[in-house]
N, C-alpha and C positions, 0 to 999 in steps of 0.2 A: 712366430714364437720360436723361443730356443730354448736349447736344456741342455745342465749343465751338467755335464757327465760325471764328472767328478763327486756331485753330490747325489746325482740318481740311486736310489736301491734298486731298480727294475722289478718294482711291486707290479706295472703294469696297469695301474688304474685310468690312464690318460690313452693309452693303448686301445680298451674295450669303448672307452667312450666319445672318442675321435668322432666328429659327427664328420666329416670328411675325410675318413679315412688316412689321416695324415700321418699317424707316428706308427714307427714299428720299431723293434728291438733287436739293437746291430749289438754282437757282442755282448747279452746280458744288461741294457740300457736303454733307454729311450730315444731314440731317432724321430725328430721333427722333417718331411721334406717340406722344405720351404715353399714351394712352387703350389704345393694342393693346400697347402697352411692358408685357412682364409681369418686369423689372428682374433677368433671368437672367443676367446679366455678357458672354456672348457677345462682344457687341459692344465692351465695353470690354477683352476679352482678348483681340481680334485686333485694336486697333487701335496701330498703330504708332508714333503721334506722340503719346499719353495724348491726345486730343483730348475720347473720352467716358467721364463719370463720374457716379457713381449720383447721385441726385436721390431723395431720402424722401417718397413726396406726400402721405402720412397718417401726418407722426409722432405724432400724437393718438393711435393705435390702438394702436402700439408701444408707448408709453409707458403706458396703461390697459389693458393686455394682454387686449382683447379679443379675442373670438373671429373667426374671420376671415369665418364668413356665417353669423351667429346664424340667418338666415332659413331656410337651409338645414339645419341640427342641428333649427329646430324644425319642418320637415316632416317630416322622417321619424320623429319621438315622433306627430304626428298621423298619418303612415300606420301606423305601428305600430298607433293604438289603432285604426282604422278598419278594416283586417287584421282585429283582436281582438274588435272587434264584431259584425263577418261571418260568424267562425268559431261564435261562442255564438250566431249567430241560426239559424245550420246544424244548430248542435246541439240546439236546444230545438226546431225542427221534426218531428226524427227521433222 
């Protein structure tokens, strides 16, 4: 999300209700960081003057409809097998 400073009145409503702590008030205005911004609308549905509006930071991904943490999907196929290894070494012990 971004905001557009120009039209912010820095009433602060987007501020209190950041559910990730994301915007704070640089200068009397609304500060989005980008990085902790998980682009939930929050802030753009209470804000009263359309000041913020969504910002796509990786249309690359949307459009190649990749997965959203390949890294993640392929850990747990490795703990699966690593589980499944453990298990047959239990059992050829016995």
């Amino acid at each position: 999300m971004m905001v557009d400073r120009e039209i912010c009145v820095g009433c602060g409503a987007c501020v209190n209700l950041c559910p990730r702590l994301a915007i704070r008030f640089i200068e009397d205005k609304s500060f989005i960081d980008r990085f902790s911004c998980i682009e939930c609308g929050t802030c753009q549905a209470l804000c009263g003057v359309d000041a913020i509006y969504p910002e796509c930071r990786f249309p690359e991904v949307i459009l190649l409809n990749v997965p959203s943490n390949p890294y993640e999907a392929s850990q747990k196929y490795a703990t699966h097998e690593i589980r499944n290894s453990k298990s047959e070494a239990r059992n050829n012990t016995k």
